[in-house]
C-alpha positions, 0 to 999 in steps of 0.5 A, spaced: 475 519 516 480 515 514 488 516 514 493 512 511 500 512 515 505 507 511 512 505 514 518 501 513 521 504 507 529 505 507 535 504 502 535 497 501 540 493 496 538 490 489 535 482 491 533 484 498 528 485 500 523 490 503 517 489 507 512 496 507 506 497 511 500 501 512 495 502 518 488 506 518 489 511 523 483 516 525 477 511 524 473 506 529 472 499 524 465 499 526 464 507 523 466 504 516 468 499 512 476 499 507 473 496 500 480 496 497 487 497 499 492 499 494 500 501 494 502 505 489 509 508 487 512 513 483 519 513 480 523 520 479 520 522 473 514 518 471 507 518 473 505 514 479 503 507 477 498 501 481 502 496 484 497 492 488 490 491 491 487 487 496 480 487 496 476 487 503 474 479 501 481 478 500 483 479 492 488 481 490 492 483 485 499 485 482 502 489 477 506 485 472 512 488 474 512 485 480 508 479 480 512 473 483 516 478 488 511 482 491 506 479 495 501 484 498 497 482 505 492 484 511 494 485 518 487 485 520 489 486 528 493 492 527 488 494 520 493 494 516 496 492 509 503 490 509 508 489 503 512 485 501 517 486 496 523 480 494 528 481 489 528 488 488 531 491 482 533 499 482 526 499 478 523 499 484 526 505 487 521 509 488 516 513 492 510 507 495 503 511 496 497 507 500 490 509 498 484 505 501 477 506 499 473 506 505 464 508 506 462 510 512 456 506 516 452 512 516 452 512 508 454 506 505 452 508 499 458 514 499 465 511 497 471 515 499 478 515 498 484 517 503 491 517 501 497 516 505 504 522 504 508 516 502 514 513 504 521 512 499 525 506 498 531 507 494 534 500 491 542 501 490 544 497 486 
C-alpha cells in the first residue's frame, strides 16, 4: 500500500508564494508503480476540485486557474511531487490533497488510489 504524506502548508501573503510536497511512504518502489500523482484542493464551502497531475512519463496538467503559476514536478529521490505555487491570491486558500494511482507488482492489472489527510494554505490578503 501506498501513503500519501503532504507538507509545506502554512499562512502565506497574497503574491507570494508557496511550495508543497508530498512523499509515498509505506511502499518499497520495486513493489508498484505511481501511474498519476494529483493535488487537489477544497476551499470552505465548495467541492474539492483537481488542480494538477503529473503523469509517471512526465505529463502534466494544470487547472486553468492556476495555469502559469503552479508548477507541479517529481522528486524521484525522496518519491515524492512537489508544488510550486507563485502569485497566490486568496483563491487559493484552501485545504490541498494528494492522491496518487498506483498498481502493485503482483497485480498490475489492479489500479488503487490513496489519499493524503491534506494540508491548509491560508492566503491572507
Amino acid at each position: 500500500q501506498v501513503r500519501p504524506v503532504e507538507s509545506g502548508g502554512g499562512l502565506v501573503q497574497a503574491g507570494d508564494s508557496m511550495r508543497l510536497s508530498c512523499a509515498a511512504s509505506g511502499n518499497d518502489p520495486k513493489d508498484l508503480t505511481i501511474t498519476h500523482w494529483r493535488w487537489s484542493r477544497q476551499a470552505p464551502g465548495k467541492q474539492r476540485e483537481l488542480v494538477a497531475v503529473i503523469e509517471s512519463v512526465g505529463l502534466t496538467n494544470y487547472a486553468d486557474s492556476v495555469k502559469g503559476r503552479f508548477t507541479i514536478t517529481r522528486n524521484y529521490r525522496k518519491n515524492a511531487v512537489d508544488l510550486q505555487m507563485n502569485s497566490l491570491t486568496s483563491d487559493g486558500t484552501a485545504v490541498y490533497y494528494c492522491n496518487v494511482d498506483f498498481r502493485a507488482a503482483t497485480r498490475p492489472w489492479m489500479t488503487k488510489t490513496a489519499w493524503g489527510q491534506g494540508t491548509p494554505v491560508n492566503v491572507s490578503s
